[in-house]
C-alpha positions as CSV (number, residue, x, y, z in Angstrom):
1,X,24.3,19.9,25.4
2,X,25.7,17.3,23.1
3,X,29.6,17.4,22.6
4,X,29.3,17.5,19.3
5,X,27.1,20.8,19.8
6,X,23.9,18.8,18.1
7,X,21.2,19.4,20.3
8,X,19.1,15.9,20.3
9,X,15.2,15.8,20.2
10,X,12.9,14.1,22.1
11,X,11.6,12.5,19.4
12,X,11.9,12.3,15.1
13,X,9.3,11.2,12.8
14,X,10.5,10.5,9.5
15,X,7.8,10.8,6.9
16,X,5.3,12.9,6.2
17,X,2.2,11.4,4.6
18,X,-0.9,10.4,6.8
19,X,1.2,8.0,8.9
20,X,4.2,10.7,9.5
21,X,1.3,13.1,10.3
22,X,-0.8,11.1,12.5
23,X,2.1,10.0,15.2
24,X,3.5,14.0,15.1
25,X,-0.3,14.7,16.2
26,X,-0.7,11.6,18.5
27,X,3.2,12.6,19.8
28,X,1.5,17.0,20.4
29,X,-1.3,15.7,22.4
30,X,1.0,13.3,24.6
31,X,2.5,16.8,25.2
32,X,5.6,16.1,23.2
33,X,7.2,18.5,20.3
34,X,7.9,16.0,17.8
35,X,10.4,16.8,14.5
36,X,9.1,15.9,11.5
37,X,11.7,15.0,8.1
38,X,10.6,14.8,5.0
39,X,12.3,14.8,1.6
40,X,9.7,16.5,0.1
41,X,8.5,20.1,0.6
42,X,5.0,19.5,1.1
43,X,2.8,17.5,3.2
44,X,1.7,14.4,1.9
45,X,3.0,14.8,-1.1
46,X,2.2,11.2,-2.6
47,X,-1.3,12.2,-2.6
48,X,-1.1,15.5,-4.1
49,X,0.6,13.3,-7.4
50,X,-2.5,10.8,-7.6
51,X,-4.8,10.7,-10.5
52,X,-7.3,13.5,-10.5
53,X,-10.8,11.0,-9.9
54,X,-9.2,9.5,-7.1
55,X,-11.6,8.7,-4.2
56,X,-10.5,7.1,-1.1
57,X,-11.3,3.5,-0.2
58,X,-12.7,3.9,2.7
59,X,-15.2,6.2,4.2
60,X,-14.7,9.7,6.2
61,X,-15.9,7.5,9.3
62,X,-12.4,6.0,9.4
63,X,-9.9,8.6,7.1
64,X,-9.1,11.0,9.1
65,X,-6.1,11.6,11.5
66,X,-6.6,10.7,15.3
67,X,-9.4,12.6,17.1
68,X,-10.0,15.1,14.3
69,X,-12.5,14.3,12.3
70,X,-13.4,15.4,8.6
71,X,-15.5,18.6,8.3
72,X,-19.2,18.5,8.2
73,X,-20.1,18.0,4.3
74,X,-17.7,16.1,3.3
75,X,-19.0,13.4,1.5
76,X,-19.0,9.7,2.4
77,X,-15.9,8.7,0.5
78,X,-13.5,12.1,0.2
79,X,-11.8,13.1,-2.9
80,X,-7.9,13.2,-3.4
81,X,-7.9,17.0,-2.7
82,X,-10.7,16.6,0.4
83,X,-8.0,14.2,1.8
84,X,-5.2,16.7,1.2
85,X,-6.9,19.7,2.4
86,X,-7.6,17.8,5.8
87,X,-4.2,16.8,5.9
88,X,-2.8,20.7,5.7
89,X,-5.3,21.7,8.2
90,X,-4.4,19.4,10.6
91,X,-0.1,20.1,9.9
92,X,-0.9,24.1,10.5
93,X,-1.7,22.8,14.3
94,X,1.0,24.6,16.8
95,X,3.7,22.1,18.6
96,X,4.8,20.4,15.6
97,X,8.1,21.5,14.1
98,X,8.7,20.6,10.4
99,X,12.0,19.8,8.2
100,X,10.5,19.1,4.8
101,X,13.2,19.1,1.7
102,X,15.6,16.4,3.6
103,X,16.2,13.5,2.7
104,X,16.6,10.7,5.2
105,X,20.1,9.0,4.5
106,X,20.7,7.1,7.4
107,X,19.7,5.9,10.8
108,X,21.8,4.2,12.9
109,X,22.1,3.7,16.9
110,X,24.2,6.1,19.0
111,X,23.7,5.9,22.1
112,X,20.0,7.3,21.2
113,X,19.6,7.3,17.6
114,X,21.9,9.1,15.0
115,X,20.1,10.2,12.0
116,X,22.1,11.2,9.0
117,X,20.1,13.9,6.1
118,X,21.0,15.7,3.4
119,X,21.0,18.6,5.4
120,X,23.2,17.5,8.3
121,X,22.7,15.2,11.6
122,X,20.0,14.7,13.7
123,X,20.0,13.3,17.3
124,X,16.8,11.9,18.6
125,X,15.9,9.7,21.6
126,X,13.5,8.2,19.9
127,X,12.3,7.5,16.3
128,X,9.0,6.9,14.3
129,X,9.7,5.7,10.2
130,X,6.0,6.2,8.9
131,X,7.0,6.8,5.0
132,X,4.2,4.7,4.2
133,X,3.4,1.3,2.8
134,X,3.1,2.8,-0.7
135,X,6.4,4.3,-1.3
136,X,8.5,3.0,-4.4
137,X,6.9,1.9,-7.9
138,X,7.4,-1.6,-8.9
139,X,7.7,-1.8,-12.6
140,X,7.9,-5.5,-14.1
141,X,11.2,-7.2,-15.1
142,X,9.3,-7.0,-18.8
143,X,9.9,-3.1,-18.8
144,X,13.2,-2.9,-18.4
145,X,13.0,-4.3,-22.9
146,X,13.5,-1.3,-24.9
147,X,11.8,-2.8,-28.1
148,X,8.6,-1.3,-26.8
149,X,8.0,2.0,-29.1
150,X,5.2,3.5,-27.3
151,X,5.0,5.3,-23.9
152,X,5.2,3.4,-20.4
153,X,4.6,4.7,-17.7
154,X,3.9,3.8,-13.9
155,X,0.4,4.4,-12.5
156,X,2.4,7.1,-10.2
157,X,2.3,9.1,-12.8
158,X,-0.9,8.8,-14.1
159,X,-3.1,12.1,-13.8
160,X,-6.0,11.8,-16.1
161,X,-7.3,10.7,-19.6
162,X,-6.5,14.0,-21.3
163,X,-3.2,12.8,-22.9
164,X,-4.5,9.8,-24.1
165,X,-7.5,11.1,-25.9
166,X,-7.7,8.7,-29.2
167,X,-4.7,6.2,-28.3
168,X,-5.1,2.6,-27.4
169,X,-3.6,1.8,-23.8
170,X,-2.8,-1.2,-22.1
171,X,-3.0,-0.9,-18.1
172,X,-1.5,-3.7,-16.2
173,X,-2.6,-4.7,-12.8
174,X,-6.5,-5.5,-11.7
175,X,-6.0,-3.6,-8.1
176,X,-8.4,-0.4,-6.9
177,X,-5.7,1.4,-9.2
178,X,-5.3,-0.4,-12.2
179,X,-9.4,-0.8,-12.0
180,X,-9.8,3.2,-11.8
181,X,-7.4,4.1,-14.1
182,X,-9.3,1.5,-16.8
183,X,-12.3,2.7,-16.4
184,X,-11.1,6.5,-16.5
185,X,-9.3,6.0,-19.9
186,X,-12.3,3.9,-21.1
187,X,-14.7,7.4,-20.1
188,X,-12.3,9.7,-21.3
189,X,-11.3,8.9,-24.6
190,X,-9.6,6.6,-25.1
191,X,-10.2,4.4,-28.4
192,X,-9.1,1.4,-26.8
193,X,-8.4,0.2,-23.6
194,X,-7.2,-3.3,-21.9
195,X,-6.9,-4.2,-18.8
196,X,-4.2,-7.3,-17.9
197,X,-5.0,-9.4,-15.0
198,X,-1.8,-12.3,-14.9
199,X,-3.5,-12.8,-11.2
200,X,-7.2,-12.8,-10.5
201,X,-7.7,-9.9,-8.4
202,X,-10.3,-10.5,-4.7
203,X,-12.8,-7.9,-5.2
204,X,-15.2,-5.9,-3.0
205,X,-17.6,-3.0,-3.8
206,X,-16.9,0.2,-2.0
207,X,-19.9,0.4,-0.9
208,X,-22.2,-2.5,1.1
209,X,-26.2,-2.8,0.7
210,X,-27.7,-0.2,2.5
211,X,-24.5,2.3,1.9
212,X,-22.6,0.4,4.6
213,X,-19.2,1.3,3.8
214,X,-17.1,-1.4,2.2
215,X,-14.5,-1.5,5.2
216,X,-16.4,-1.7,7.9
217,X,-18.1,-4.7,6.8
218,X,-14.5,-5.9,6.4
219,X,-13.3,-4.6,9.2
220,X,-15.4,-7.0,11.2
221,X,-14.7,-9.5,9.1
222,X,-11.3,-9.5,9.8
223,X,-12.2,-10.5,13.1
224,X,-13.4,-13.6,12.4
225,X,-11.5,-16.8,11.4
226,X,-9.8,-16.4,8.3
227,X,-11.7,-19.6,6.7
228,X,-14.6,-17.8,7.7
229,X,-14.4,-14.4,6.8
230,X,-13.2,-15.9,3.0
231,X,-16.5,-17.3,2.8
232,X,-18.3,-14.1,3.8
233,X,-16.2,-12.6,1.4
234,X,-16.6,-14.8,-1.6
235,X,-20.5,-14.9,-0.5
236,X,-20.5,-10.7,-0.6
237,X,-18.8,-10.8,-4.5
238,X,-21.1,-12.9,-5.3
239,X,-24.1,-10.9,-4.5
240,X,-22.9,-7.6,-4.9
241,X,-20.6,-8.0,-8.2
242,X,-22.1,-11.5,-9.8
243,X,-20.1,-13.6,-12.1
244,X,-17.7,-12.3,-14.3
245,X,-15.8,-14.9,-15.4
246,X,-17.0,-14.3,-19.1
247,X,-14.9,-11.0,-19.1
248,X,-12.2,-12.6,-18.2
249,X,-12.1,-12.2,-13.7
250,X,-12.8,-15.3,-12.0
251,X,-12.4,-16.2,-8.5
252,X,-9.4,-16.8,-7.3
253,X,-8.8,-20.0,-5.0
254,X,-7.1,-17.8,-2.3
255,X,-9.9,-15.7,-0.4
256,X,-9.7,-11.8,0.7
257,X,-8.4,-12.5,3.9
258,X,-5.8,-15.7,3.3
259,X,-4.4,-13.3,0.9
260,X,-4.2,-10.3,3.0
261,X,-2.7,-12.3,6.0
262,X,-0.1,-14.9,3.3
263,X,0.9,-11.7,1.3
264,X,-0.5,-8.2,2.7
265,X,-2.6,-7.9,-0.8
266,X,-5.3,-5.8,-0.7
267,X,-8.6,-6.8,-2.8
268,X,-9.1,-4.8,-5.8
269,X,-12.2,-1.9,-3.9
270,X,-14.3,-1.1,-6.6
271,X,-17.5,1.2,-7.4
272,X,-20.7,-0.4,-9.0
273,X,-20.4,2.1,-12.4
274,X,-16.8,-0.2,-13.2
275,X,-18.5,-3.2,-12.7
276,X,-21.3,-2.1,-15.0
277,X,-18.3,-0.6,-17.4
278,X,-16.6,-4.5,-17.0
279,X,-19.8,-6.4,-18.0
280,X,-20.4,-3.6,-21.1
281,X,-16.7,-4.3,-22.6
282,X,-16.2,-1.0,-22.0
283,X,-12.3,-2.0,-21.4
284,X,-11.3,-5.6,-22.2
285,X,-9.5,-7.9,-19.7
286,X,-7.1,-9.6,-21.5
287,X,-3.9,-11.9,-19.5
288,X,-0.7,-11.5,-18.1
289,X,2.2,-9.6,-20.0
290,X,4.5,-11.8,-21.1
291,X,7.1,-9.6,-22.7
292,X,7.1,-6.7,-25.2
293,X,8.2,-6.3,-28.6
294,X,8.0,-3.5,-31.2
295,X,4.6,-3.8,-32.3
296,X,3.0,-4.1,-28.2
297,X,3.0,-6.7,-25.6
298,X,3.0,-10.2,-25.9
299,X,0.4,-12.1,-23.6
300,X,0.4,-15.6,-21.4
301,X,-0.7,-17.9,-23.5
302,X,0.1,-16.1,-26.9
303,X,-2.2,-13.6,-27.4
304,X,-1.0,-10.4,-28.2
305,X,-2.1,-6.2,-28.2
306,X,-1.1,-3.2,-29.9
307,X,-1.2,-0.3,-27.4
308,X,0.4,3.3,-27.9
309,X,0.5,3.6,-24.2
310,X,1.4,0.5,-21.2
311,X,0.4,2.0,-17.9
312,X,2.3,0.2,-15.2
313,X,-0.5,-0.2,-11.8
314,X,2.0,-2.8,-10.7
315,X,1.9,-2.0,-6.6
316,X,4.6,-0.3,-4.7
317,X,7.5,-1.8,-2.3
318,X,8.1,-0.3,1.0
319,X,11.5,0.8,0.2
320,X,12.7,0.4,3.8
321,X,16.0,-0.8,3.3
322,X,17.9,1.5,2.6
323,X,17.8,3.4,5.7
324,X,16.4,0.4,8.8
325,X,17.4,-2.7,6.4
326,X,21.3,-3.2,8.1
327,X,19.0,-2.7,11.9
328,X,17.6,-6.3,11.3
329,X,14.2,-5.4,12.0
330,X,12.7,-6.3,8.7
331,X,11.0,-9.6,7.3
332,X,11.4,-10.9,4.3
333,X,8.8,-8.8,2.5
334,X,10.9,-5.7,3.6
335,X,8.1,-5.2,6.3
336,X,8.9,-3.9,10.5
337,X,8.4,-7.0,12.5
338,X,7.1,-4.9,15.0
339,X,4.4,-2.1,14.7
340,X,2.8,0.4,16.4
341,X,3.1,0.9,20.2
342,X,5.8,-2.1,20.0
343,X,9.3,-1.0,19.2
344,X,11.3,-3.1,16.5
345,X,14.7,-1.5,18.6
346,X,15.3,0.5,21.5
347,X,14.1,3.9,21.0
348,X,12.7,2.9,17.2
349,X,9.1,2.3,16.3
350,X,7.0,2.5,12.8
351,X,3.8,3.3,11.9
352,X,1.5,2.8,8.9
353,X,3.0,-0.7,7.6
354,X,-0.1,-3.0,8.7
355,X,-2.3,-3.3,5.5
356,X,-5.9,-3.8,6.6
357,X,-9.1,-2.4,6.0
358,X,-10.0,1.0,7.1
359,X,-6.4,1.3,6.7
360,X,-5.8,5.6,7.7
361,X,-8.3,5.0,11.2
362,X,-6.2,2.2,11.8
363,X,-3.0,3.8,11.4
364,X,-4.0,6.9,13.8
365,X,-4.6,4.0,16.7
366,X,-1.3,3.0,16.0
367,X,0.0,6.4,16.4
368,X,-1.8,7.0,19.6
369,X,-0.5,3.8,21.4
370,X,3.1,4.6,20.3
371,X,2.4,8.4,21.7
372,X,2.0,7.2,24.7
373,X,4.5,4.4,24.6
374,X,7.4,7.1,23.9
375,X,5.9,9.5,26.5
376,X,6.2,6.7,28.9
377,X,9.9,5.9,27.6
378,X,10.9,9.4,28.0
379,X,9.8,10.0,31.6
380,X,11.7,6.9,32.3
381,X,14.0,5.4,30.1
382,X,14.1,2.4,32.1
383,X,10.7,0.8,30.6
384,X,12.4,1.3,27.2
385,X,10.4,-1.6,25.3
386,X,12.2,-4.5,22.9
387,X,10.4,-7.0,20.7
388,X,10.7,-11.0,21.1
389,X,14.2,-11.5,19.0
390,X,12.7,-13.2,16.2
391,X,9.2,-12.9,16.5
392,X,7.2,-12.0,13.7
393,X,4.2,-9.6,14.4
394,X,0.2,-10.2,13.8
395,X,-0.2,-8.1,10.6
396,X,-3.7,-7.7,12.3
């Protein structure tokens, strides 16, 4: 027993989305009894807020959590509570012990590691951070103006079109969100709806000819050399979407895949009935926001629009810092330098930061290789792995 009468773990996952989840099952079937910490008081809890039309981006072929599939009739691409529901199934598995409702303050090294809550201190040997890659709303500098006499709001907090029955509503940001959420307002009631794209968004359909799923044809892409695979990629848009330039989306310059690799942007993942809605006017696309004054937003390049409503889909930071930022195991962009089965530190590993296609499959491989990794680690602490000082990590 600890001195300090804190009995220490074997191991402590700190999140508990699909990336927290995933490693605490990966962890169970390497016969370990993982802890799993949580600020909030239910399972993936960032899902349960999405909006209520929410489908996922990628098929049931690749969203589930390591070796437990979907159940039989669920439909190719799952809805927001399909998702959850899986999620809570596969939590209610014995050998798993939970600590939702505590916030994760610190983490600092301790011989093993020292992890400071709002509840007290934990000692683990070894740690997993999987809070997930979308986990702090980025509003624009332009929203911190409080000339703006409308509602704003981020895309967090975006539900459905009920409240905005009648109003005019600017969403900003041409991702899969910002897409959805346009269309959605523009189906729902709305009387007006814009869409502002200040960068031209990579798209793909969700769905390939022949109902190949989106991101496996990606995921294969990925494969290939990036000069490549942004040929494919523009070649794909161009049969699958067509030309839209005339509603104001052009292609950028930068393919799908530079982008993803330079910046870890995905393209915008959209259904056939938005591109239809796009090419109707059913929502307008309208530029960048510039600033806001009392009347609406001002645009790049001096246009102008009167919303009631400015519906932030602006992206998410990582929100890392706080708690690993002082370990030095973070680039520049905030993200681990090292993933999966590699730990960034002694004892310390994460999961769920590599944004790819087929992203959710891809994250329960990660969690499998780091199972056995720290099942390794703990039978012998003398193959405890460290990462080349310095060395960034293949986002791929």
């Amino acid at each position: 027993m600890d001195t300090d009468q804190t009995i220490t773990r074997q191991v402590v996952v700190i999140g508990a989305g699909p990336g927290g989840l995933a490693s605490a099952l990966a962890l169970k079937d390497a016969g370990l009894r993982p802890l799993v910490v949580d600020q909030a008081d239910r399972i993936g809890a960032s899902w349960r807020r999405r909006y209520d039309r929410l489908r996922l981006n990628t098929s049931r072929v690749t969203s589930h959590m390591p070796d437990r599939p979907l159940p039989k009739g669920t439909p190719l691409y799952p809805t927001r509570d399909q998702f959850v529901e899986h999620l809570e199934t596969c939590a209610g598995e014995p050998g798993i012990d939970w600590q939702l409702g505590t916030r994760v303050e610190t983490l600092e090294p301790d011989g093993d590691w020292l992890i400071g809550t709002s509840a007290g201190e934990i000692r683990a040997r070894q740690v997993v951070v999987a809070t997930g890659y979308e986990n702090s709303p980025i509003l624009p500098e332009w929203t911190h103006s409080d000339s703006f006499e409308g509602r704003l709001l981020h895309a967090c907090d975006y539900k459905n079109p009920q409240p905005f029955h009648g109003e005019r509503v600017l969403v900003v940001g041409p991702g899969c969100s910002g897409m959805e959420i346009a269309y959605d307002l523009a189906e729902g009631g709305a009387s007006k709806v814009w869409l502002s794209a200040r960068t031209q968004p990579n798209m793909i359909l969700r769905e390939g000819p022949g109902g190949i799923p989106g991101e496996l044809v990606a995921g294969v892409f990925l494969h290939l050399p990036v000069r490549m695979a942004d040929a494919m990629g523009r070649f794909a848009r161009r049969m699958g979407i067509g030309d839209l330039s005339e509603y104001g989306l052009t292609v950028p310059e930068e393919g799908v895949f530079s982008r993803l690799h330079r910046r870890g942007v995905a393209p915008a993942i959209v259904d056939d009935e938005v591109v239809a809605a796009i090419k109707a006017r059913r929502f307008e696309i309208v530029p960048g926001v510039e600033s806001l004054d009392a009347g609406g937003a001002r645009l790049d390049g001096g246009g102008h629009v009167d919303p009631d409503v400015i519906i932030c889909a602006t992206g998410y930071r990582r929100g890392l810092e706080p708690i690993v930022g002082h370990l030095g195991v973070l680039d520049d962009r905030g993200l681990p330098r090292a993933r999966g089965a590699q730990a960034a530190a002694s004892g310390l590993r994460f999961i769920g930061y590599v944004p790819r296609p087929g992203g959710i499959g891809y994250m329960g491989k990660e969690a499998k290789r780091a199972a056995k990794a720290i099942a390794r680690e703990l039978r012998d602490p003398e193959v405890r792995s460290w990462p080349a000082r310095g060395e960034p990590v293949a986002a791929a």
